[in-house]
N, C-alpha and C positions, 0 to 999 in steps of 0.2 A: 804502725811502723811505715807502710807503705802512703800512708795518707798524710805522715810527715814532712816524710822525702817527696813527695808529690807539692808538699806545701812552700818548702824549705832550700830543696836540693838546692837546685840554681845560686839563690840569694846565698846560702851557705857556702858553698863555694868560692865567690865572687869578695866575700866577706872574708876569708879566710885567707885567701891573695893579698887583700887589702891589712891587713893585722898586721905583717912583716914588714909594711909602711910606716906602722908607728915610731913618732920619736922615741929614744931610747934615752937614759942617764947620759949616756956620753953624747949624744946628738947635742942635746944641752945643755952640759957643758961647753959645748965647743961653742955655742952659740953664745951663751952667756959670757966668754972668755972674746968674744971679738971686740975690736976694740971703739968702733962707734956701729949707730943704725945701720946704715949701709953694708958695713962690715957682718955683721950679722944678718942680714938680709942673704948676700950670698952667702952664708955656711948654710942657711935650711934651703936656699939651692938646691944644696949641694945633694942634699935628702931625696926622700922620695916625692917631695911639696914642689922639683921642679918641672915635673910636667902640669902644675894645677896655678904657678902665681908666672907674674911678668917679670924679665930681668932686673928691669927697674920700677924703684917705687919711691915716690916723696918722701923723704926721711920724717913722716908725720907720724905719729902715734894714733889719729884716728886716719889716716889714710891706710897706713897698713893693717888698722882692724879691719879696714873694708875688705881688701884684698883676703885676708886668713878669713873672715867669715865667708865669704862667699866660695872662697876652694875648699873650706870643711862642707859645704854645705852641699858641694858636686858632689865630694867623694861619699855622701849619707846616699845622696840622689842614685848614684851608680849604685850602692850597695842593693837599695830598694827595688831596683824597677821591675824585676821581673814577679811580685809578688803579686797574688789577684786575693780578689773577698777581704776575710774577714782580718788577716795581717796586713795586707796593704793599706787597710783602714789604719793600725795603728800605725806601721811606716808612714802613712801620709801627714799624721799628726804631727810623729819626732819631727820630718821635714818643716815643718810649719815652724817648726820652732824658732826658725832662720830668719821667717818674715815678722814674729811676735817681737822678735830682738830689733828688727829693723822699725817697728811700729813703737817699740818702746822710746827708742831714741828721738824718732820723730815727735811724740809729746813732751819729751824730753826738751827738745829744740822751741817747741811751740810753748810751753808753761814759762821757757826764759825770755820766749820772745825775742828767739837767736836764727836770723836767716843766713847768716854767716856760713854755719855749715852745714847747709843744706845738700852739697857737692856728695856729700858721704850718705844721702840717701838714695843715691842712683844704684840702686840695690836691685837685683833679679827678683823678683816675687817666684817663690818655690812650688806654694799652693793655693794660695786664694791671692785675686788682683787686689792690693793696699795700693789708695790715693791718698801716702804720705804727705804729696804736697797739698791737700784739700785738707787735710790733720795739719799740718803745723800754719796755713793760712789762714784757717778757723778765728772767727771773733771770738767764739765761746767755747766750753766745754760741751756743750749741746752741739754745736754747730760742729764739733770736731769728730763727734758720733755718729752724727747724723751722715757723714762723710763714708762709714765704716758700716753703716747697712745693710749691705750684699757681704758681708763678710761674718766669722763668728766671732768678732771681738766687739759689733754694734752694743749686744747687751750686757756685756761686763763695763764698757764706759759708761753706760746710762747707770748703772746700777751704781757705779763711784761718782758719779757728776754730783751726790749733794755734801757727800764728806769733803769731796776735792772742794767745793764752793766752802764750805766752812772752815777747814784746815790750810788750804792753801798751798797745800803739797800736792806733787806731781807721783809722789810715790803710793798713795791709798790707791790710783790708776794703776798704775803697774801691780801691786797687792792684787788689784779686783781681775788685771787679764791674766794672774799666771796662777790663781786659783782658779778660772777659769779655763786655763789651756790642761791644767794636771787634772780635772774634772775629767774632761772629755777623755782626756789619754787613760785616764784608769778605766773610765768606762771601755774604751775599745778592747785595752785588754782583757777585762774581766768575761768581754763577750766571747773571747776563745776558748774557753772553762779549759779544763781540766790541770795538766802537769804547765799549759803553756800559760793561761791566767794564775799560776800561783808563782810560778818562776819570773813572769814576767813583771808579777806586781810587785816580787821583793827586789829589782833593780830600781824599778821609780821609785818606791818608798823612799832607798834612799837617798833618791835625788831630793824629795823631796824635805828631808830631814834639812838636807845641807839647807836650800835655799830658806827653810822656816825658821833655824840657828842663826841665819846669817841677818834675817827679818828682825830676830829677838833683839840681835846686837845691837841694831840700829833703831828701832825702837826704844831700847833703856839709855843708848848715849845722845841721840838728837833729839827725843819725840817724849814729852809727858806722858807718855800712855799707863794707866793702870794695868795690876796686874790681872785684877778681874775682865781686863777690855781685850788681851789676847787673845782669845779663841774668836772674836769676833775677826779678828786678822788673819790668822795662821790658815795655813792650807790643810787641809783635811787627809791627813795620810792612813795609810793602815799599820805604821809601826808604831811603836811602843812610846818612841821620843815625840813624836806627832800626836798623838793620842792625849798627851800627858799636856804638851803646848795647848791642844784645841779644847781644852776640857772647860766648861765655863764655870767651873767652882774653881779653877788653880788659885791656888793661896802664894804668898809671897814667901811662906816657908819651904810651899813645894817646890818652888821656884830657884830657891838657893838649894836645895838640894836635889837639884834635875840632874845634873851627872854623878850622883853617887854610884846610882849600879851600872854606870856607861865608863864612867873615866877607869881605866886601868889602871893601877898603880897610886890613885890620889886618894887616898884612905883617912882615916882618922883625923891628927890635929893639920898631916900637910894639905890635907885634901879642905879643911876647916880653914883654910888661912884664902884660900881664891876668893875673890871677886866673884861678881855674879858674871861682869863680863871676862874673865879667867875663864870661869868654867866653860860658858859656852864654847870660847875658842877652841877648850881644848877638845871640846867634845865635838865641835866642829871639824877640829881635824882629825880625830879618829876615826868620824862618821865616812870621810873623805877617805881615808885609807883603806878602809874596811869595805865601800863601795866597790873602789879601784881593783882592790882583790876579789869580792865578790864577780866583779865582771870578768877577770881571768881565768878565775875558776869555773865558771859558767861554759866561757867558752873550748874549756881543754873538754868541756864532759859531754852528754851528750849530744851532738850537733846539728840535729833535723828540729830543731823548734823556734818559737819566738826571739829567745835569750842571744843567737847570734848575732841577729840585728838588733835588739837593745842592746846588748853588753856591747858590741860594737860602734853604735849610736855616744852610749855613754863616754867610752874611754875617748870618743873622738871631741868630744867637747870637754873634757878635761884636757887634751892637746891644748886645744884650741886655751882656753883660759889660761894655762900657763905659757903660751906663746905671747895673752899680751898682756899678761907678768914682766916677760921680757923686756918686751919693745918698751912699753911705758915705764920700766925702769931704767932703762937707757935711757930714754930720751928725759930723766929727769934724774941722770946721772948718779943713780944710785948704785952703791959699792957690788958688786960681784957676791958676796957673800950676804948681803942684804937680798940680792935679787934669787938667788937659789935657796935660800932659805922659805922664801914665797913659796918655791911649786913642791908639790905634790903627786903622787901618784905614779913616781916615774921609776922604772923599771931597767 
């Protein structure tokens, strides 16, 4: 007990101030109900987001990602700083997470061979120094690794630089650093043993459930891929639905029947009539919902351990993703009831 609160108190705290900051249902509807970008910029103002963004902002869709990522990524920072050892390890990961997103977009830019928006990489580095611009300047996929050295994303490019060279896709890179960043994040928790490594891993699991559902989708609609060649992709989780993706015998019947005992309510002939990409979605978004509440629930119970700052980590990057639900539904003038239909999680 005492060696919790010795571990926790502070960041708990501090974390728990911050939770009453959350956007709410109605935060967003009001936002979603403004009537252009601008307009909607001032109502989350009007929130607790307005001590953390600038009055004004480019009515751009990747400009105001810059701006919300980088004030989610203060408010993770604040949460953090007071933690030493063995949790700071893992807060300093979730942090990172900020600059993996930054780094994704950057080969993102670099594989189209786009210097156009390179403006929206003038990004804070959270935890390790990324030279974005020595990545997206890069002649080759070697050369753009080679750039990433002093950091830990060097040997997850090297290790996708021969698929990216045959595929041609910018996304087998992305695959290889975020099986990579959820590696390291499990490992740091796992090193906290007890009540906080088993609470702590059943928050990322399901983070990472969502991202490996959402890997599947795109996979069966853009990408040839076999269904025996999955597990070579999928992130290695410790839940059930991840277990089941990284398996290297998955058969394509198991595959059509991956959300029979996940989907709630889709049974028999109605549950027999989805798509393979049906299914996932919907088992995508119950994964999401059941996440969202896992993290509430986390946080109402006991509150000297790891799970304040993941649970809190989480729902703030679930903000964050349905904020730019928003924006980029606006700015591509999609209907109000299209665009709240999108989000999730909200409370």
């Amino acid at each position: 007990m005492m060696r919790s609160l010795a571990r926790y108190g502070v960041a708990n705290a501090i974390t728990r101030t911050m939770l009453s900051e959350l956007l709410t249902q109605e935060d967003f509807n009001e936002i979603v109900r403004a009537a252009s970008i601008e307009e909607a910029w001032i109502v989350l103002r009007k929130t607790a987001y307005r001590d953390w963004l600038p009055e004004d902002v480019r009515p751009d869709p990747l400009a105001i990602e810059k701006e919300l990522r980088e004030a989610t990524a203060r408010r993770v920072k604040r949460a953090i700083r007071t933690l030493k050892g063995k949790p700071l390890e893992v807060a300093t990961i979730l942090l990172s997470r900020w600059d993996l997103d930054n780094l994704e977009f950057a080969f993102r830019l670099w594989h189209g061979r786009d210097t156009s928006l390179e403006e929206f990489l003038t990004y804070p580095c959270f935890v390790h120094e990324i030279p974005v611009f020595e990545v997206t300047r890069a002649e080759t996929i070697d050369e753009a690794a080679l750039a990433l050295r002093y950091t830990p994303y060097f040997e997850p490019v090297i290790a996708s630089a021969k698929t990216y060279k045959e595929k041609r896709s910018i996304f087998y890179v992305e695959m290889e650093l975020e099986k990579d960043y959820y590696r390291r994040l499990l490992e740091s928790i796992r090193a906290l043993g007890g009540a906080d490594a088993r609470k702590g891993e059943s928050i990322i699991a399901s983070e990472i459930d969502i991202l490996n559902l959402s890997w599947l989708a795109r996979l069966l609609h853009y990408y040839e891929v076999r269904t025996t060649e999955f597990h070579e992709l999928m992130i290695p989780g410790p839940s059930a639905v991840s277990k089941q993706l990284a398996s290297s015998d998955l058969t394509s019947d198991e595959l059509d029947g991956l959300g029979s005992m996940f989907l709630l309510g889709k049974s028999g002939e109605e549950g027999k009539g989805l798509s393979n990409l049906e299914r996932i979605s919907e088992l995508e978004y119950i994964v999401r919902e059941m996440a969202v509440d896992a993290a509430r629930r986390l946080l109402a119970g006991y509150p000297f351990s790891i799970t304040c700052i993941l649970s809190f980590y989480h729902l703030k990057r679930v903000e964050l993703g349905n904020l730019y639900t928003v924006f980029a539904g606006k700015a591509t003038d999609l209907a109000e009831t299209e665009i709240t239909r999108r989000l999730y999680g909200l409370r």
